[in-house]
ZAMIMAR-415434 format. One record per atom (N, C-alpha, C): residue in one letter; atom name; y, z negated, x negated. Coordinates in steps of 0.02 Angstrom, whole numbers. Last residue first. Layout:
<nodes>
NODE   residu   atome        Y        Z        X
NODE        A      CA        Y        Z        X
...
</nodes>
This chain:
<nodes>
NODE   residu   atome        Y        Z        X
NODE        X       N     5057    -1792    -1372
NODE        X      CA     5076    -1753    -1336
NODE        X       C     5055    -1682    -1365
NODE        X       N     5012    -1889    -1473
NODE        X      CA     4970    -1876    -1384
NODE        X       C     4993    -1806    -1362
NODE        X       N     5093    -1916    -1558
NODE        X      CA     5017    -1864    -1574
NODE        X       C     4990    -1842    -1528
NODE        X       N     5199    -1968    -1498
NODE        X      CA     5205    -1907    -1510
NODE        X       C     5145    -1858    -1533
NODE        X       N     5101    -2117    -1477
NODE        X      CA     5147    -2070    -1424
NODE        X       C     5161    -1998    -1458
NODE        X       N     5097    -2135    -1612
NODE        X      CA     5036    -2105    -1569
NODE        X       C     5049    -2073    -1499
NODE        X       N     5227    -2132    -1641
NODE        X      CA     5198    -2104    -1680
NODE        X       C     5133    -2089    -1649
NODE        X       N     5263    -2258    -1573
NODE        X      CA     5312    -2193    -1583
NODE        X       C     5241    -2124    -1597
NODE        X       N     5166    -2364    -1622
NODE        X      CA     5184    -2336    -1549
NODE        X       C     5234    -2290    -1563
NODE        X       N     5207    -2371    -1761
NODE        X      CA     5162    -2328    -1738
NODE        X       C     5155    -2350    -1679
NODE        X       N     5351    -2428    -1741
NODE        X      CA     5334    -2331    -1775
NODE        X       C     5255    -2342    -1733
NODE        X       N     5321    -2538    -1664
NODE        X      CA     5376    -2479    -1637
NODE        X       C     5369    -2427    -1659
NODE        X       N     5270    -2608    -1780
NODE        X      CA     5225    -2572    -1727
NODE        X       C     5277    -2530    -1677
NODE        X       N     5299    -2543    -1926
NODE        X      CA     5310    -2562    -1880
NODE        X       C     5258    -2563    -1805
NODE        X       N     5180    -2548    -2094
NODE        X      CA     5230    -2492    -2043
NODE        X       C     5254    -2534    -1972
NODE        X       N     5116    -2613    -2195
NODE        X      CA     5174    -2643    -2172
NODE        X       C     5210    -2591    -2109
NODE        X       N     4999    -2585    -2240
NODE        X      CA     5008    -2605    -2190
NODE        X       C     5045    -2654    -2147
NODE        X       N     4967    -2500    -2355
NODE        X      CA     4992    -2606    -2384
NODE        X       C     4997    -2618    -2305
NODE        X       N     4966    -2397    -2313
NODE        X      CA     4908    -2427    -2354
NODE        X       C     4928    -2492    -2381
NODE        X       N     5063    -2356    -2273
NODE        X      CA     5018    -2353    -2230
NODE        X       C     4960    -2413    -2250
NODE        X       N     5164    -2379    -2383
NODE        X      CA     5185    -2425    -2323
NODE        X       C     5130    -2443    -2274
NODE        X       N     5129    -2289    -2421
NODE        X      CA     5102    -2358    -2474
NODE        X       C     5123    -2393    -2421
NODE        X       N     5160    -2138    -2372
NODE        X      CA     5080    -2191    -2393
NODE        X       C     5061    -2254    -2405
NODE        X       N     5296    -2164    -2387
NODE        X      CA     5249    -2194    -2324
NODE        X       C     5179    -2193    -2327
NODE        X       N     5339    -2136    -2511
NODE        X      CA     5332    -2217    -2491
NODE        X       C     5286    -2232    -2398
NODE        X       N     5377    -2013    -2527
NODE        X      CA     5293    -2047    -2554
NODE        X       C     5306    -2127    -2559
NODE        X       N     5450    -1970    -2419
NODE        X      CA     5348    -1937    -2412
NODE        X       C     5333    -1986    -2479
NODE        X       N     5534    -2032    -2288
NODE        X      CA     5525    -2038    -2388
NODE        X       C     5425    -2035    -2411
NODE        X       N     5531    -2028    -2167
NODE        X      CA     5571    -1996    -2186
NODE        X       C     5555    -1998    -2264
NODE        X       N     5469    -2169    -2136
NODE        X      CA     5454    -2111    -2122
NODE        X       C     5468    -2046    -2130
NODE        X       N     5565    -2267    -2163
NODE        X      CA     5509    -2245    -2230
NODE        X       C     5484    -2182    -2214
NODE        X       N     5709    -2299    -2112
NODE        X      CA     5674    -2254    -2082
NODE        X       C     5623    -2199    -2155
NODE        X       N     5691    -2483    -2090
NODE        X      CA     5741    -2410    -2136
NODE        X       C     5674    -2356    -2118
NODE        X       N     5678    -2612    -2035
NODE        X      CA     5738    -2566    -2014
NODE        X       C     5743    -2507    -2077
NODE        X       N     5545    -2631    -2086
NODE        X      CA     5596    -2674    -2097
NODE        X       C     5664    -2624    -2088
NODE        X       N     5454    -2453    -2059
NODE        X      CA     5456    -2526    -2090
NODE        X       C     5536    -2548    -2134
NODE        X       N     5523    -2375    -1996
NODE        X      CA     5433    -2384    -2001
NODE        X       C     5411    -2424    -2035
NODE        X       N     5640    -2377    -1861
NODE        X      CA     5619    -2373    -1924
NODE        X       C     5554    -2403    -1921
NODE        X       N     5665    -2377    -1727
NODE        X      CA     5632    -2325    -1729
NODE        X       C     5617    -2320    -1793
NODE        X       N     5731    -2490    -1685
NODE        X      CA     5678    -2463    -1635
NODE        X       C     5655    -2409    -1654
NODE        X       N     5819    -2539    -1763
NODE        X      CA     5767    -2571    -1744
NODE        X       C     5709    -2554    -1736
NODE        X       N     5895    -2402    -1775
NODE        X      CA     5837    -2412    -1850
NODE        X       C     5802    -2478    -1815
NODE        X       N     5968    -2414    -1676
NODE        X      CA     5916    -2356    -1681
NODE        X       C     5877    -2376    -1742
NODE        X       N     6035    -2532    -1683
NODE        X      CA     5986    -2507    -1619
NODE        X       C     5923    -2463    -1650
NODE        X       N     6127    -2476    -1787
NODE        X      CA     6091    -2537    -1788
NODE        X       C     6017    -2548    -1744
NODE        X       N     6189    -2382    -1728
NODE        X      CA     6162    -2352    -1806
NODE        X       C     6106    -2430    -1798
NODE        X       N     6270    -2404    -1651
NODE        X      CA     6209    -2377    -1636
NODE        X       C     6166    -2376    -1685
NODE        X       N     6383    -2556    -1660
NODE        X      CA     6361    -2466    -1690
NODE        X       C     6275    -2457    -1671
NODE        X       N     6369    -2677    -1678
NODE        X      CA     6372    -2665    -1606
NODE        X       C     6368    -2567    -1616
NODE        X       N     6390    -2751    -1799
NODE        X      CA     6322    -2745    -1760
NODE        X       C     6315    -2707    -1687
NODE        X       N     6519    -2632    -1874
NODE        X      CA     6484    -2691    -1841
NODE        X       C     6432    -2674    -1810
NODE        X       N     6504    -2605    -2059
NODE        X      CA     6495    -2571    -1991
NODE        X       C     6477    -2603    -1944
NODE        X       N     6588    -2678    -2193
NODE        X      CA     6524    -2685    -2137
NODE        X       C     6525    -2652    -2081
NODE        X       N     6706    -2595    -2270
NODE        X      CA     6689    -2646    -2231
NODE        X       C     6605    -2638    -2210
NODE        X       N     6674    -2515    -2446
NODE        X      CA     6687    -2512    -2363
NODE        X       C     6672    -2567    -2335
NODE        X       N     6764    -2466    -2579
NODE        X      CA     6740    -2513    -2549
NODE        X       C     6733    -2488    -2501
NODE        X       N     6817    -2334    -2655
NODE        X      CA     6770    -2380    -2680
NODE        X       C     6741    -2427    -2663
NODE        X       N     6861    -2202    -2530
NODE        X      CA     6874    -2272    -2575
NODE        X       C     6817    -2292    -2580
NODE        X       N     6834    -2118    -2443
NODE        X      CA     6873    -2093    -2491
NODE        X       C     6874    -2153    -2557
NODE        X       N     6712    -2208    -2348
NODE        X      CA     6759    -2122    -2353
NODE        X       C     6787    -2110    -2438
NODE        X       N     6570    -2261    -2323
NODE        X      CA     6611    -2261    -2374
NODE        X       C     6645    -2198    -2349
NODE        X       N     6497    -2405    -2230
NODE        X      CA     6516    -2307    -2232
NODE        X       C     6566    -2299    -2294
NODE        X       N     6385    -2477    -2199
NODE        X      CA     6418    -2474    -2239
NODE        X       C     6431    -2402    -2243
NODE        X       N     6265    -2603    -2133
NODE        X      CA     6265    -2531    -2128
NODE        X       C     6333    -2530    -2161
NODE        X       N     6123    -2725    -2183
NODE        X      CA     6190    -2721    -2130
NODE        X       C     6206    -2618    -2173
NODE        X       N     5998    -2859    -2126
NODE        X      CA     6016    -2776    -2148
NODE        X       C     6106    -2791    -2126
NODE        X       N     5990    -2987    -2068
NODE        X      CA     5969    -2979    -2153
NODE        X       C     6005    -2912    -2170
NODE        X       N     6056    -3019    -1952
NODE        X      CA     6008    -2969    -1955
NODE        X       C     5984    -2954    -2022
NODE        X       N     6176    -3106    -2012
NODE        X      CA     6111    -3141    -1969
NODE        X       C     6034    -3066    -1971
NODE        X       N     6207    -3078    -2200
NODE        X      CA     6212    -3046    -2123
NODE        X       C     6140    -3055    -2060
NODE        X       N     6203    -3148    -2295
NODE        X      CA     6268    -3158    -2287
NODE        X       C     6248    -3104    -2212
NODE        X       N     6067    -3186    -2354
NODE        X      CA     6106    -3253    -2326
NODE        X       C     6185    -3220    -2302
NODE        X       N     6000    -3041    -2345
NODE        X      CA     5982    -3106    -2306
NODE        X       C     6041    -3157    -2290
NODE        X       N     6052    -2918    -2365
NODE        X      CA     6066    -2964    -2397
NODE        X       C     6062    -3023    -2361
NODE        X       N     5997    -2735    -2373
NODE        X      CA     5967    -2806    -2323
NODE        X       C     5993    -2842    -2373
NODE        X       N     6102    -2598    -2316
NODE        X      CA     6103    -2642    -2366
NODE        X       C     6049    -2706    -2340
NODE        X       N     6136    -2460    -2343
NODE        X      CA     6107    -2486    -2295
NODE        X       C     6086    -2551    -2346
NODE        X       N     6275    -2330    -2346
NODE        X      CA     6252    -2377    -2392
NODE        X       C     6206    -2423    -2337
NODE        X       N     6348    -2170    -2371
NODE        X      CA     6322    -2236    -2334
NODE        X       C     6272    -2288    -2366
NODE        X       N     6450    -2040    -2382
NODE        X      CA     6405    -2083    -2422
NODE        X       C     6403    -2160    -2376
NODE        X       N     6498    -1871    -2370
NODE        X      CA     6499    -1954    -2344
NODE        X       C     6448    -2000    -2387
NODE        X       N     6530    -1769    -2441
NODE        X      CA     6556    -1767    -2373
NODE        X       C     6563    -1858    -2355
NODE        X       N     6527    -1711    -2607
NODE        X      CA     6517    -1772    -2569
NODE        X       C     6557    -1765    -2507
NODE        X       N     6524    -1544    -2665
NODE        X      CA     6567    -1592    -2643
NODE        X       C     6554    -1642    -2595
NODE        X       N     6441    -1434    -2722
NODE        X      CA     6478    -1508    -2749
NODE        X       C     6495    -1565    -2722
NODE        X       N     6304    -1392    -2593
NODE        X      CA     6361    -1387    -2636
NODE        X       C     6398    -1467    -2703
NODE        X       N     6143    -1367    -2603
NODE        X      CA     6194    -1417    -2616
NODE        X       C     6275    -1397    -2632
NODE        X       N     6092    -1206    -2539
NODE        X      CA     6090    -1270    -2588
NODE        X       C     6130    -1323    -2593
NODE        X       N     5978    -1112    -2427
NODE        X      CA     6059    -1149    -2458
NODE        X       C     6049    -1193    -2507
NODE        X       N     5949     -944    -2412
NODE        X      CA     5920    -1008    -2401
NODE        X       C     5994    -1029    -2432
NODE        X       N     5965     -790    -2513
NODE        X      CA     5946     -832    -2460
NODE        X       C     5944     -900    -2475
NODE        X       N     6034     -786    -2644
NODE        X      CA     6035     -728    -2568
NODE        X       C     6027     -755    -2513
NODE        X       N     6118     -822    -2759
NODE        X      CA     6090     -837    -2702
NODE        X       C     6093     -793    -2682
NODE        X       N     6144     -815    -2897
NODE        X      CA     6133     -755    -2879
NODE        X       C     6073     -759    -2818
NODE        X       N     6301     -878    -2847
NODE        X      CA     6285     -851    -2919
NODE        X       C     6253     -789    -2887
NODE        X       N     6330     -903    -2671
NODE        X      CA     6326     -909    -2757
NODE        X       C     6292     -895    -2795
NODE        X       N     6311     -944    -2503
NODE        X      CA     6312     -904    -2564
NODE        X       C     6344     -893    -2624
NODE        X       N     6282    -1076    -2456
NODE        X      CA     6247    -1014    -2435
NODE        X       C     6220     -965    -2498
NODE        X       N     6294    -1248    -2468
NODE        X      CA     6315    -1190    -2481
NODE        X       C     6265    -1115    -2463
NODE        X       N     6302    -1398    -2381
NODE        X      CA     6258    -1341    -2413
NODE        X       C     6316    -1278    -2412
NODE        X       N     6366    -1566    -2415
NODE        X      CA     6377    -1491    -2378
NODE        X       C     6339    -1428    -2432
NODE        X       N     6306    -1696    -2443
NODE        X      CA     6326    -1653    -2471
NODE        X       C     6318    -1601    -2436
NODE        X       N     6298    -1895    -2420
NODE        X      CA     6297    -1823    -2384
NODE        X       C     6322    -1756    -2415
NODE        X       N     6190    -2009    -2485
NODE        X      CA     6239    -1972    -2491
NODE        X       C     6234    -1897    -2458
NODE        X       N     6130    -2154    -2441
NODE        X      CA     6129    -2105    -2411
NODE        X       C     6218    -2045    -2429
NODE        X       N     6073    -2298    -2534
NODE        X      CA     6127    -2246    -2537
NODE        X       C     6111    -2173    -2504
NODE        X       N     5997    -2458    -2500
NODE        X      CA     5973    -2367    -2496
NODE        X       C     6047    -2317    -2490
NODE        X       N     5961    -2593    -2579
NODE        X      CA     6001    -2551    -2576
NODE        X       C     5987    -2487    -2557
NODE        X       N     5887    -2754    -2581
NODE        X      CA     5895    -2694    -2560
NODE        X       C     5953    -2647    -2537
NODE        X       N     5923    -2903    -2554
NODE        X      CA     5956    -2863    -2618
NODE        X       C     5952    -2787    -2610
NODE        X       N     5762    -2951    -2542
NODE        X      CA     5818    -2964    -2519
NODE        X       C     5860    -2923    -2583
NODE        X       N     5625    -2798    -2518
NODE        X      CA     5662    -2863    -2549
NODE        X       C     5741    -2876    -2521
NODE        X       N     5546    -2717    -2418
NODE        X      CA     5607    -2728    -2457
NODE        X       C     5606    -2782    -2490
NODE        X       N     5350    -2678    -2429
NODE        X      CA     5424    -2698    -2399
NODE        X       C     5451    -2710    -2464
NODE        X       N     5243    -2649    -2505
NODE        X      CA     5265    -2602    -2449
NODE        X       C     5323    -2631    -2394
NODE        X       N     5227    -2703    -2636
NODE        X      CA     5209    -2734    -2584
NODE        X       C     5208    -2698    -2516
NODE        X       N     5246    -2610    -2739
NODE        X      CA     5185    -2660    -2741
NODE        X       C     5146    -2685    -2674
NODE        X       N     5338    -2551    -2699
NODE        X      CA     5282    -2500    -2733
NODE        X       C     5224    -2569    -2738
NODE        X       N     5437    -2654    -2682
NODE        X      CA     5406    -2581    -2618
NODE        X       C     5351    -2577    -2625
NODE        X       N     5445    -2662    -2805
NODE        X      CA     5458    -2731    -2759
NODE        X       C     5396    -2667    -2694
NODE        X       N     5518    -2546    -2858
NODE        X      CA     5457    -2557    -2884
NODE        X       C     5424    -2621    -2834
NODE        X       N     5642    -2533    -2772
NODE        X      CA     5597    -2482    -2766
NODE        X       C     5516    -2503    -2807
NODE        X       N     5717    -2647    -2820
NODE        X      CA     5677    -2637    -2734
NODE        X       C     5619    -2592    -2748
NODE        X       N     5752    -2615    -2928
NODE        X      CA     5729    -2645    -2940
NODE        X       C     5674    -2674    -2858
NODE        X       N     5818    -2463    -2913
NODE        X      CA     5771    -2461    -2947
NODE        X       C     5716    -2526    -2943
NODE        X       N     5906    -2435    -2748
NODE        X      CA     5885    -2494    -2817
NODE        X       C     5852    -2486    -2856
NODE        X       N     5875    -2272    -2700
NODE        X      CA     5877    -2361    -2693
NODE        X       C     5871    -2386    -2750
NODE        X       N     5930    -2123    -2623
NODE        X      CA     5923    -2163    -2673
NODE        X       C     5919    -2249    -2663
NODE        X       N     5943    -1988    -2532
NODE        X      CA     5926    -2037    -2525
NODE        X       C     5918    -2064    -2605
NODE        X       N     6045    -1837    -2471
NODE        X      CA     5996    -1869    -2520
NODE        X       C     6002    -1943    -2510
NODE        X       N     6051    -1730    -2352
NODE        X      CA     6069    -1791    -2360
NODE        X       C     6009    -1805    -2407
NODE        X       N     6167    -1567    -2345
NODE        X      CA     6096    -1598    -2367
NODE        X       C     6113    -1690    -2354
NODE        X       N     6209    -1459    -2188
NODE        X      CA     6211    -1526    -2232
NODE        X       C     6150    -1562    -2234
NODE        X       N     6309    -1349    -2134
NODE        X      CA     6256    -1372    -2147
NODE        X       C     6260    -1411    -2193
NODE        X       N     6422    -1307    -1982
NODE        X      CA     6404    -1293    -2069
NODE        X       C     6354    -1345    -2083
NODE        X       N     6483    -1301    -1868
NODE        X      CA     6466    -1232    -1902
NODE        X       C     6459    -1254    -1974
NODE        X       N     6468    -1425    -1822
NODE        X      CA     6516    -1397    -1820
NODE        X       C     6523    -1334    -1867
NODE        X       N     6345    -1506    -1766
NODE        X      CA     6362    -1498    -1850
NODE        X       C     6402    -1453    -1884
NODE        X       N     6318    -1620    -1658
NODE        X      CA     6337    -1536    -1670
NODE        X       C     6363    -1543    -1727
NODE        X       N     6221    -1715    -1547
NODE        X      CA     6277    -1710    -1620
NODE        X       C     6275    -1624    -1643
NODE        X       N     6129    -1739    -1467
NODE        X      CA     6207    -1689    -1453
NODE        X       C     6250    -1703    -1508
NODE        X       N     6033    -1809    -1519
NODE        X      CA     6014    -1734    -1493
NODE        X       C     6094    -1713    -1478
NODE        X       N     6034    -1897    -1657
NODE        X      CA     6043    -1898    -1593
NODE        X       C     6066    -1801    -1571
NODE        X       N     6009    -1892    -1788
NODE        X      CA     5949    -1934    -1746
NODE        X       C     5984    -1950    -1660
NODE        X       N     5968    -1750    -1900
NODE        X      CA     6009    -1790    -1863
NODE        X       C     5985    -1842    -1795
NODE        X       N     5976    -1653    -2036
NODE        X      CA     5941    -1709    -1995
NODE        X       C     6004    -1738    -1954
NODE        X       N     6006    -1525    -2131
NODE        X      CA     6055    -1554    -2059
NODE        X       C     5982    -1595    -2008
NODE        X       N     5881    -1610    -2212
NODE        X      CA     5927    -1535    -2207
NODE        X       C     5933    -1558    -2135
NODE        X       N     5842    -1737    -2362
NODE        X      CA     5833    -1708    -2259
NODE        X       C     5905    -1632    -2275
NODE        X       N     5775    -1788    -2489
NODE        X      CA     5815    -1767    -2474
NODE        X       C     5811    -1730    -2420
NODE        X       N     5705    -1975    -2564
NODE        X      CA     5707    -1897    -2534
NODE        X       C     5782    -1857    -2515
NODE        X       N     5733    -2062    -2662
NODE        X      CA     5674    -2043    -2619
NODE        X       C     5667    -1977    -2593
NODE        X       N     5762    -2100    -2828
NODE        X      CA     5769    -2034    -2794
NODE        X       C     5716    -2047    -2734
NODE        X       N     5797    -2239    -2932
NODE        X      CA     5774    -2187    -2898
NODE        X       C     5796    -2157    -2825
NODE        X       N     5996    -2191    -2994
NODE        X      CA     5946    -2248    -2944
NODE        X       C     5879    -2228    -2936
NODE        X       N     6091    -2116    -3030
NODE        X      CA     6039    -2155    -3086
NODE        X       C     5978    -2170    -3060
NODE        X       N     6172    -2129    -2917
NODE        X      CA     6124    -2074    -2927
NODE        X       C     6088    -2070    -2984
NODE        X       N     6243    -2234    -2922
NODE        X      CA     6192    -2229    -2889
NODE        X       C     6143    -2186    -2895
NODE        X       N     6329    -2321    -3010
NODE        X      CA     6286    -2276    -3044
NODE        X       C     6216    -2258    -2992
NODE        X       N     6444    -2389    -2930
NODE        X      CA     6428    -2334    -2968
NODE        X       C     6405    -2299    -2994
NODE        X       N     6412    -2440    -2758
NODE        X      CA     6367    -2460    -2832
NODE        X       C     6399    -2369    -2853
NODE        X       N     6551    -2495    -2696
NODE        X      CA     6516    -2440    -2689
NODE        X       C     6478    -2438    -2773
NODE        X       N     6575    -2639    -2638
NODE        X      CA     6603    -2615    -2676
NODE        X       C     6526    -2553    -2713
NODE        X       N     6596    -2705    -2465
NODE        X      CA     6540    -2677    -2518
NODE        X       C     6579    -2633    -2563
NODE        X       N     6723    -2838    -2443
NODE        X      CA     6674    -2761    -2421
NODE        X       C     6657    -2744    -2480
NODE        X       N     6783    -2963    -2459
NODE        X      CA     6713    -2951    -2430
NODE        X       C     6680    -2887    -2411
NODE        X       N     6905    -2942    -2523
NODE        X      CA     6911    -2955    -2465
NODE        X       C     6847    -2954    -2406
NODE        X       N     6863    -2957    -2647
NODE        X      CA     6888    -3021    -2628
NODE        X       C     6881    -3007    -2542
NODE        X       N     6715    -2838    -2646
NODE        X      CA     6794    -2856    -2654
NODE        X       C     6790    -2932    -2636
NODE        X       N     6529    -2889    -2686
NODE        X      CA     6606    -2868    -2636
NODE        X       C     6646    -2884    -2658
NODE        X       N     6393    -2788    -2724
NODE        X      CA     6432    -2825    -2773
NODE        X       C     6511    -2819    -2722
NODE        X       N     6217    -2810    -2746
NODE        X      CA     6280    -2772    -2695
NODE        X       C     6338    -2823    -2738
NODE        X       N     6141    -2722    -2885
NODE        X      CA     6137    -2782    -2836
NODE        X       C     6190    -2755    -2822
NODE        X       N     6158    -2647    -2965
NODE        X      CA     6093    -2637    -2960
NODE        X       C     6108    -2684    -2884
NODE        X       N     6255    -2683    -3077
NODE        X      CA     6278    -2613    -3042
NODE        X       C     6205    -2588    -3003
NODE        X       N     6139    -2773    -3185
NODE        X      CA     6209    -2769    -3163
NODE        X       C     6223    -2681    -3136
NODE        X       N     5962    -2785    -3106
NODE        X      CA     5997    -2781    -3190
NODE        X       C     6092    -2750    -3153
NODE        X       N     5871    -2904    -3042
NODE        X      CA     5909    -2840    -3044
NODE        X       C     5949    -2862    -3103
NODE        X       N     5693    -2943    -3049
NODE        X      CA     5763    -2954    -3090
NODE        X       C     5814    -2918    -3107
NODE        X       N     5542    -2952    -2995
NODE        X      CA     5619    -2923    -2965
NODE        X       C     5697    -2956    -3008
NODE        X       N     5436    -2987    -3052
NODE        X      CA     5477    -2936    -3072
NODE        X       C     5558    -2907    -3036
NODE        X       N     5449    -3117    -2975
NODE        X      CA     5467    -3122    -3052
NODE        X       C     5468    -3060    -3084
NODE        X       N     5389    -3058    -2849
NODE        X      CA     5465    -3091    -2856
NODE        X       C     5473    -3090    -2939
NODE        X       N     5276    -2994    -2893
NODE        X      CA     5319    -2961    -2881
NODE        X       C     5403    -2994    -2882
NODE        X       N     5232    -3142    -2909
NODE        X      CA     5222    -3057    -2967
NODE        X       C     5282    -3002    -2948
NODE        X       N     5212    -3173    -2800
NODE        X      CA     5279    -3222    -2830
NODE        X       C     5262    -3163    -2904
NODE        X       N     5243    -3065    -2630
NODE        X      CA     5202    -3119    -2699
NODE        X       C     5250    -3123    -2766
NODE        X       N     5340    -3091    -2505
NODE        X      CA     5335    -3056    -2568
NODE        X       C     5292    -3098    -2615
</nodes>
């Protein structure tokens, strides 16, 4: 990271990861303050997951103070935060006809976290159910595997966030696992 960018990186409180006594991630409250990357419709990154008759948005949000860190450099910073909140689509309301929208109600919320000195892989993964904290998801979850080998830069899947993978293209930070992915699928 150039040292411009390090001396703008000065997270401001409920911005940085913050753990219980008992060491699990205490769920940033003002996430949806956060910027906004994107939002996927029933995405899913393994072919026999079944989405049990109902549909689902997933919005994306990060740090405000990563997100400018990014915008300079086309990687994370240490401290990086990406909140993956899951919201069940609705069909029909008010004066829907077609297509779906968000419903209210939070299904899941995940948290992808890179904090260098406390997890050997810098990244670590975080499920939240019903409560304000979650443990660490161990290294041995797929979830870990699959963002090695298939995120487009520093385990998070940029490829998925249309206006950070330009800057990723153009600071020429993308993985070489994405683009071997990626010329493999143009071939075909």
């Amino acid at each position: 990271m150039s040292s411009a960018a390090f001396r703008q990186y000065s997270p401001t409180s409920g911005s940085v990861p913050e753990y219980s006594g008992d060491a699990q991630l205490k769920l940033p409250a003002h996430y949806r303050e956060w910027v906004y990357l994107t939002t996927g419709f029933d995405m899913s990154y393994n072919p026999a997951m079944r989405m049990g008759g109902h549909h689902m948005f997933d919005n994306v949000f990060v740090n405000p103070e990563a997100y400018k860190v990014f915008v300079e450099t086309g990687t994370w910073p240490d401290k990086t935060m990406l909140v993956l909140e899951g919201r069940g689509a609705e069909g029909k309301g008010s004066i829907n006809q077609k297509g779906n929208y968000q419903g209210v109600e939070i299904m899941g919320i995940e948290v992808h976290l890179k904090d260098e000195a406390r997890f050997p892989g810098k990244w670590a993964f975080f499920a939240f159910g019903d409560g304000k904290t979650a443990k660490v998801i161990p290294t041995s979850a797929d979830c870990y595997s699959c963002h090695a080998a298939h995120a487009a830069v520093d385990t998070t899947f940029v490829q998925f966030y249309p206006t950070l993978l330009p800057i990723a293209k153009s600071k020429g930070t993308l993985s070489v696992s994405y683009q071997k992915e990626t010329a493999t699928a143009q071939q075909k």
